[in-house]
C-alpha positions in Angstrom: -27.2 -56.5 312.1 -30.0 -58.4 310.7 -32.4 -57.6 308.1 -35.5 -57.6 310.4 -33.3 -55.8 312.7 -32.6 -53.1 310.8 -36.2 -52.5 309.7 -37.8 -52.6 312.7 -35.3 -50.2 314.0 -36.9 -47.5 311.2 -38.3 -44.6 313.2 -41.1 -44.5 311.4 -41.8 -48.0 311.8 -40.9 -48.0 315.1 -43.4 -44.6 315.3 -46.4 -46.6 314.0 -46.2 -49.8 315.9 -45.3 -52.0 313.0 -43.0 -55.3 313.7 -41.2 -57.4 310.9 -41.4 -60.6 312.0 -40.2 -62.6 308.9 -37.9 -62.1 306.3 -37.0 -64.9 303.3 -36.0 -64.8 300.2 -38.7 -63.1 298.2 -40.7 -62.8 301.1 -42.0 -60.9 303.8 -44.6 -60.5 306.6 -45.2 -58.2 309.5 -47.9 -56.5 311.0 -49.3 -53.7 313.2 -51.2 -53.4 316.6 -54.1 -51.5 316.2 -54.1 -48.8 318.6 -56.6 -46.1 319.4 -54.3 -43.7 317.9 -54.1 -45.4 314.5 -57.9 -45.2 314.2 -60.0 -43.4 311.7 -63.0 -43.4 313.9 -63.3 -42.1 317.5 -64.2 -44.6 319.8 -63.6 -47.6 317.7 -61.3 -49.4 316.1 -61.4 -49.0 312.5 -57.9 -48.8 310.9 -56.7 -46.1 309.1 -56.1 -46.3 304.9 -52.6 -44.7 305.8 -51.9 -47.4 308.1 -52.8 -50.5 306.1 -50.6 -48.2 303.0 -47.8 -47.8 305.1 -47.8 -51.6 306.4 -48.0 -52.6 302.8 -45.2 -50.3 301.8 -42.9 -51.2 305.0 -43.8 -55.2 303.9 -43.2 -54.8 300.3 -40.3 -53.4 300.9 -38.6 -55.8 303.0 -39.5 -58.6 300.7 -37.4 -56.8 298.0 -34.8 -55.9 300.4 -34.6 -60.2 301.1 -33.1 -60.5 297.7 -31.0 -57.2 297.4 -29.4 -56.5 301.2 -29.7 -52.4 300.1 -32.1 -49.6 300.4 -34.9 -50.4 297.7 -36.6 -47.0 297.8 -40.7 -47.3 296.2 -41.2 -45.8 293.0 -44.9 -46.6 293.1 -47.8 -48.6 295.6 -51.1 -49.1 294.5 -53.8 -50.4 297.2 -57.4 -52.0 297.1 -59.2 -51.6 300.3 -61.5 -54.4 300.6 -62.9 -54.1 303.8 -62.3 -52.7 307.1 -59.6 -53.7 309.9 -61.3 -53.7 313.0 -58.0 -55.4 315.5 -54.4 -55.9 314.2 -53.4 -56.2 310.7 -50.8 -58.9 309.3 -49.6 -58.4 305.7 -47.7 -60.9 303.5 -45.7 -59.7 300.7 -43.9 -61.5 297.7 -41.6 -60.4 295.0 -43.6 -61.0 291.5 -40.5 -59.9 289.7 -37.2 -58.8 290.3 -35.6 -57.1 287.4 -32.0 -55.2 286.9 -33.6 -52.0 288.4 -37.2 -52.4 289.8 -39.1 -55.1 291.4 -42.7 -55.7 291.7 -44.5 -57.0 295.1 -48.2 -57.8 295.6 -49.1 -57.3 299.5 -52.3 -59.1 301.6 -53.4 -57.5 304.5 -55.5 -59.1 307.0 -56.7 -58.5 310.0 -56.4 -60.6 313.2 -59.7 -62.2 312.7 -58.8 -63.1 309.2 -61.2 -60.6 307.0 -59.3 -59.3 303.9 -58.7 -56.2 304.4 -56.5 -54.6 301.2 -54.3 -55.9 298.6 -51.6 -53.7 297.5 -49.1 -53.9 294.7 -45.4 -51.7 294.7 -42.9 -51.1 292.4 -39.0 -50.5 294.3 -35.6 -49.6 292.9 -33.4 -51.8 293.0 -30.5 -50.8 290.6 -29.2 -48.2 288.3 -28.0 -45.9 291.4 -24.5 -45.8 292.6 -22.7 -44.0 295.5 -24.2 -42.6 298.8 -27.8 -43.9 300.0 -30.5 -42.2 302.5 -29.5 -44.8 304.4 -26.2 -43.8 305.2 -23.1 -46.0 306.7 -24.0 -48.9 308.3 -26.6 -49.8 305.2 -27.7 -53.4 304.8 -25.3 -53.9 301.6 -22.1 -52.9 304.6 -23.7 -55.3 306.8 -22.3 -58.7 305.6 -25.6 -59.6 303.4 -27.8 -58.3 305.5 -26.9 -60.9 308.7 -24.7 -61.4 311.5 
């Protein structure tokens, strides 16, 4: 199973709309139909915070999951919101560092007509834990690096 596969298969991803639609190393980017539903104002289409938060989280994520292949659970995320998304957000993540038990991510999000929307920085696991994950059998590190 592939990387993008697996994360896109999340139920809570799945839940809130939001599609991975590249992984490298380092890297990541996905994004997130705005729906009615995931609006903070009735009527209109204004994201929600928790929706830019959990795209950045889901994003981040994934871009330290590029280098490890295993669950990289978030210690910490920290967000800016810089304006408001009013269609589709995209973010882009990068790894700023990858040490021998956390990494460090910044996240852009945009929205579809290209107005910054939030930065976002997050802190994952990456080491120091052996043994059983949340994640269970079939985990990216069981999955031949992550690809088919």
């Amino acid at each position: 199973m592939s990387l993008e596969s697996l994360l896109n298969g999340l139920p809570f991803v799945e839940h809130l709309g939001i599609e991975i639609e590249a992984i490298e190393e380092g890297y990541a980017r996905g994004r997130v139909e705005l729906t009615p539903e995931l609006s903070s104002v009735p009527g209109r289409k204004i994201a929600h915070g928790g929706v830019a938060y959990s795209l950045a989280d889901t994003v981040g994520g994934a871009s330290v999951m590029s280098l490890h292949y295993a669950p990289t659970p978030t210690i910490d995320m920290r967000i800016d919101y810089l304006a408001p998304g009013q269609s589709d957000l995209v973010a882009e993540a990068e790894v700023v560092r990858d040490g021998n038990s956390v990494a460090v991510t910044e996240v852009e999000i945009r929205d579809a007509e290209g107005s910054h929307v939030a930065d976002a920085r997050g802190v994952f696991k990456t080491g120091g834990g052996e043994g059983e994950t949340a994640w269970g059998p079939g985990s990216p590190e069981s999955t031949n690096g992550g690809t088919e």
